[in-house]
N, C-alpha and C positions, 0 to 999 in steps of 0.2 A: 650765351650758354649753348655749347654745344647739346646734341640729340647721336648716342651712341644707337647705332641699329645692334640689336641682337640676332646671332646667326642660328638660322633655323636648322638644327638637326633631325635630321629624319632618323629610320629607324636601319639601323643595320643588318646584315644578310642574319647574322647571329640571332639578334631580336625577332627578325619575321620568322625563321626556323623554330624557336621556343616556342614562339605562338599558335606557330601551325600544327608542332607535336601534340602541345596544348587543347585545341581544338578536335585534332585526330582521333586523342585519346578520351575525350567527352563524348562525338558522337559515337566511337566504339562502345564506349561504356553503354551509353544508350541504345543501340542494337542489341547489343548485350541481353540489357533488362528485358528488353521487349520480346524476345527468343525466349527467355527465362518464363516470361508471363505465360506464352502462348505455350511450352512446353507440359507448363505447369495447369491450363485450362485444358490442354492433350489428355493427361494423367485424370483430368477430374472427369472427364467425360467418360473414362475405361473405365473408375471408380464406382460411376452408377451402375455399369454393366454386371461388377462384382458384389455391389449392394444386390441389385433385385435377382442376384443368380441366388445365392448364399438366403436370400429372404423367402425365393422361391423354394429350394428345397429344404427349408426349414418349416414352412409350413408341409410341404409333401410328408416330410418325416411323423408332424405333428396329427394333422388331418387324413391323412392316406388320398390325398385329393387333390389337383392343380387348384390354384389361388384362379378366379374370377369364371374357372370350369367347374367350383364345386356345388355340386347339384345338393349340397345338404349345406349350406352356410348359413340360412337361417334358421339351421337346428344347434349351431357350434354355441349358441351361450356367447354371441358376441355383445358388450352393450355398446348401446347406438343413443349417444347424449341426445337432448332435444334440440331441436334446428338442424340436426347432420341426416342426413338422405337415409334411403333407406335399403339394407340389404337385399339383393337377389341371387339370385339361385344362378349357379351356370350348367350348360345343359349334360355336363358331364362323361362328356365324349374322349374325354384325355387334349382336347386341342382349345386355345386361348382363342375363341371368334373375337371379330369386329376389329382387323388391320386396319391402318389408312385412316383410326378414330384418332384425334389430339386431346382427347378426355379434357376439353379445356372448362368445364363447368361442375359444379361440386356435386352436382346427381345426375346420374347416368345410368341406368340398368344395361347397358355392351358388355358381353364381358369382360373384355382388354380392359373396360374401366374400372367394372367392380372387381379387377384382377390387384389394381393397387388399393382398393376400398377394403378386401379382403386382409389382405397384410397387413395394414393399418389397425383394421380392428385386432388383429391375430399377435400385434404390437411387434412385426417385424420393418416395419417401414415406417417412417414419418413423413405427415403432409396432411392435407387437407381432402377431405370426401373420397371420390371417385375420380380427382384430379391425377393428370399424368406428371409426373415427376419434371425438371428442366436441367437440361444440360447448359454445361456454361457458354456456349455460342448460341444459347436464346429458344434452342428447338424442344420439343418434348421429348420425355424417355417414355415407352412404354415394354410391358413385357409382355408377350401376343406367340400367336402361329405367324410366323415373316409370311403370310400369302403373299402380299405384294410387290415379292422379291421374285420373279420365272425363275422355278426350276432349284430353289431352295426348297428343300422338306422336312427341314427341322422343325420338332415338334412342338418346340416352345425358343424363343429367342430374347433378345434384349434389343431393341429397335430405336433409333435418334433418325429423329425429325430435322430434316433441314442443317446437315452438317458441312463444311464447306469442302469442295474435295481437298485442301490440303490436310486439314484435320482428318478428315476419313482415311486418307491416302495413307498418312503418317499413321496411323491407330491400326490398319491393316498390314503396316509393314513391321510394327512393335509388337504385334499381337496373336498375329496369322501369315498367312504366305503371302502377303505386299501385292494380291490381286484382288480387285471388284467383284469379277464374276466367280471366283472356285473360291474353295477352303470355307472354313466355320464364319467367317466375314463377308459380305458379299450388301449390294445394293442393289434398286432398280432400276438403275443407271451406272454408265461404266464410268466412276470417279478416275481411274489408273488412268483410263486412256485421257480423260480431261488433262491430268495431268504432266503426262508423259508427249504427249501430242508437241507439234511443232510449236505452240503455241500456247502453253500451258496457261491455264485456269485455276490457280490457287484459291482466290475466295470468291468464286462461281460456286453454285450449288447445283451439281450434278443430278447426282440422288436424290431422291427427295427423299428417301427412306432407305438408311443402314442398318443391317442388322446382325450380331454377333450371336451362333446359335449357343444355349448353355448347356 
């Protein structure tokens, strides 16, 4: 009895070509997505800025008073269920104190804190206590006086904790004039130069604190 060997074909210039398009066009598709994602968490992060601006001077409108500055908020008739913290006064100066707070506990008498406790009860904002709100790259939102930013003196702001500079960088170039130190944008560290530098720093966190004035 013979034993026929079978001849081994390998794969042709054609075959490896199809495969390799094949392939090209999965990991594009997948950059893709992932651009798509992070665009998309970009958009959410400028989203909060638009929430607590629109939240801010909805109570201005309502109260004639900044939210967590109002030196009468325990006169507003807000009710406060039982186990939720409890209301305080801000010293009513026109200016949001206590920057550089992550309001990360649900009672807080700062006023940056009880600036979103205000809203809350005022039913312009959702969350919990005297908690700072969170952006989708993990940092807190608060809405404050930007002290912590030299040489910004905007009177009330929207402030992200812990933003990476490509995020910050991108959200200053969508939103403002694509610089760290000037315009209605700015941080306490120069995200641009992170990122424009010879050596760029995309998800380094320059700034520790961004802030967009309203």
């Amino acid at each position: 009895m013979s034993i026929q060997k079978k001849r081994q074909r390998g794969f042709t210039l054609i075959e490896i070509a199809i495969v390799l398009v094949i392939i090209g066009l999965l990991i594009g598709g997948v950059l893709k997505g992932q651009e798509l994602i992070y665009n998309q968490k970009v958009k959410s992060t400028y989203d909060a800025y638009r929430q607590y601006t629109a939240a801010m001077y909805g109570y201005q409108d309502r109260f004639k008073a900044i939210p967590g500055d109002d030196a009468n908020a325990t006169t507003r008739g807000f009710i406060v269920a039982v186990g939720d913290p409890a209301i305080a006064d801000g010293g009513g100066n026109g200016s949001i104190a206590g920057g550089n707070n992550l309001c990360n506990t649900a009672a807080s008498a700062v006023e940056v804190c009880q600036a979103n406790y205000h809203l809350r009860l005022a039913g312009f904002l959702s969350g919990q206590g005297t908690r700072s709100a969170t952006h989708p790259f993990g940092g807190a939102v608060n809405l404050e006086a930007p002290t912590q930013v030299a040489g910004f003196t905007a009177q009330t702001a929207v402030c992200w904790f812990s933003l990476t500079n490509k995020a910050a960088q991108q959200l200053d170039t969508s939103y403002d004039d694509g610089r760290a130190t000037t315009g209605s944008m700015r941080g306490n560290a120069d995200y641009t130069a992170a990122m424009t530098g010879a050596v760029p720093l995309p998800d380094t966190v320059t700034a520790t604190w961004t802030c967009m004035s309203n």
